[in-house]
N, C-alpha and C positions, 0 to 999 in steps of 0.2 A: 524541438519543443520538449519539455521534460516531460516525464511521464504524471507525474502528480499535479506540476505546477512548480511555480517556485516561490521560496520567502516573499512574504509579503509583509509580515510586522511580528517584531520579537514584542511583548505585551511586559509592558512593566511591572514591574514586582509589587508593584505600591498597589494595584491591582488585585494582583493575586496571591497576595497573603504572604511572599518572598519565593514561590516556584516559579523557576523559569518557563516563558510557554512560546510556543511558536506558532506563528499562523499560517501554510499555506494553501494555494489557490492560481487560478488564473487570472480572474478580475474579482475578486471577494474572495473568504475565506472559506473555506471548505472541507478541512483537515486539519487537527489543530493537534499540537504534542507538546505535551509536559514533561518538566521532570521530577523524576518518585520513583518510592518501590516498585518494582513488576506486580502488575497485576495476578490473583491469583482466584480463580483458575485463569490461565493464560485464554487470550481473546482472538476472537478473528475479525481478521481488518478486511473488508472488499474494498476494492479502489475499479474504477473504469476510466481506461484510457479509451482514448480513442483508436486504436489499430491494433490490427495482432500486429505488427512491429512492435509495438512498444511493447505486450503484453509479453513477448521473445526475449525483449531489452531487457526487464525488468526481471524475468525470470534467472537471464544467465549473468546477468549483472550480482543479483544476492546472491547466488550460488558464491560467486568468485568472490563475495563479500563475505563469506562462512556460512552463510544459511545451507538449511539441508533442506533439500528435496522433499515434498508432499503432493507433488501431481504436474508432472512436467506441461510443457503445454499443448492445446491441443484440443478436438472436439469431443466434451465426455457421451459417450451415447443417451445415457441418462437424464441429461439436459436438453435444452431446446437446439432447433439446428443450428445455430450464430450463436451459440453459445462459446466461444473462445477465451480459455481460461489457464491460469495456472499458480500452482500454489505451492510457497514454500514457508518452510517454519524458522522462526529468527532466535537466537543464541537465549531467549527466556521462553521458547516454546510456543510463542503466540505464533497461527496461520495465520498469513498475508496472502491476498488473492487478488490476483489482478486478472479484469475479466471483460472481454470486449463483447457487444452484443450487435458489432455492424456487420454485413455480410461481406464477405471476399472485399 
């Protein structure tokens, strides 16, 4: 199973004014990405999967994708106890976090 979800509808231009945009999701949309300038100040994205496997996937999947490291994964003390997360930043600076809240 992906971690996000997968495509589910590229949204036609006629639409949205000539920017490409993309929808995914599991059974709806849920996540949507356009294309454009980097947002500035750069954003941060939560996403939850469902497992710390995937939340592991996901983290050393960007890395090897050129992301850098912003909080490997793992239980912060700071947050709640199922709190399982990890964060990394993407080549325009925005944190991406991907964050499970189920136990063991």
């Amino acid at each position: 199973m992906p971690i996000v979800g997968s495509l589910l509808a590229i949204t036609s231009e006629d639409f949205t004014e000539g920017v490409k945009d993309g929808d995914f999701g599991q059974d709806r949309a849920a996540f949507w990405l356009s294309e454009g300038s980097a947002q500035s100040p750069p954003i941060h994205i939560a996403l939850a999967p469902q497992t710390r496997a995937q939340v592991d996937a996901f983290y050393y999947a960007a890395l090897y994708a050129g992301g850098t490291d912003n909080g490997e994964p793992g239980l912060p003390p700071h947050y709640h106890t199922n709190y399982y997360g990890a964060f990394v930043l993407d080549p325009d600076s925005n944190n991406v976090e991907m964050v499970c809240h189920a136990p063991v």
